[in-house]
C-alpha angles and dihedrals in degrees: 000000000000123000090258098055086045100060097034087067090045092059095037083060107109096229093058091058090041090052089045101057082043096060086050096043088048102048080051093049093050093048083048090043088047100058103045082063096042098043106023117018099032085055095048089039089047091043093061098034083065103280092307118164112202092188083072095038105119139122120230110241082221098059081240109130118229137184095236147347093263093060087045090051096051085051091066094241126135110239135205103234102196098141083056090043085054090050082048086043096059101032086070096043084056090055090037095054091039087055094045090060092042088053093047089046096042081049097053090050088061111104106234104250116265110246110235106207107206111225113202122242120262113254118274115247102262083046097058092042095058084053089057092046089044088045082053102058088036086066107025082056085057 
C-alpha cells in the first residue's frame, strides 16, 4: 500500500474529521470564551474590586513603576504580567466548567449498556449419557 492510499484511509476515518471539526469548534469557543472574560467578567470583576484592571496588573522587573505594560515594554524592562495570567486563569476555569457539563450531558445520553446474562451450554450427548449412567449406579446402590 503506497504512502498516498495510506493516507488517504487515514484522513477518510471518522475520528480524524471529528477531531478535526473539534479542533475548529474549540479555537472558536476559547476566543468566545476570551473575550467574555476580557470584555465582560474581568470589568465587572475590576469594577467591584475598586476599579482594578487586571489586564494592567504587573510588576516591573526594575522596581521602576509604570502606567501600563505597554510603557514598561517600550522601556525596554521585563514585567511580571499576573493580572494577564488571572484573565488566562479564568479563562480556563470558564472552558473547564463548559466541558464538564458537555461531558455530564453527553454521559446521561449514553444508553446504559444491555446485560447480557451468559447461559451455559446443554450437555453434550455423551455427557448427558454418563449422568444417566452415573444416575443409574447412584439408584440401583439405594
Amino acid at each position: 500500500m503506497g504512502l498516498v492510499s495510506e493516507f488517504k484511509e487515514f484522513i477518510a476515518k471518522g475520528n480524524v474529521l471529528d477531531l478535526a471539526v473539534g479542533v475548529i469548534i474549540g479555537a472558536s469557543f476559547g476566543k468566545i470564551v476570551t473575550s467574555l472574560t476580557d470584555d465582560i467578567l474581568m470589568p465587572i470583576i475590576g469594577l467591584a474590586l475598586g476599579k482594578v484592571d487586571f489586564a494592567n496588573l504587573f510588576v516591573a522587573m526594575n522596581g521602576q513603576h509604570y502606567a501600563t505594560i505597554e510603557e514598561a515594554k517600550k522601556a525596554g524592562v521585563g514585567t511580571i504580567n499576573y493580572g494577564l495570567f488571572i484573565n488566562a486563569l479564568i479563562n480556563f476555569l470558564i472552558i473547564a466548567f463548559i466541558i464538564f457539563l458537555i461531558v455530564k450531558a453527553a454521559n446521561r445520553m449514553k444508553k446504559a449498556p444491555i446485560e447480557v446474562v451468559a447461559v451455559p451450554a446443554p450437555p453434550t450427548t455423551e455427557q448427558q449419557l454418563l449422568m444417566d449412567i452415573r444416575d443409574s449406579l447412584r439408584a440401583s446402590r439405594l
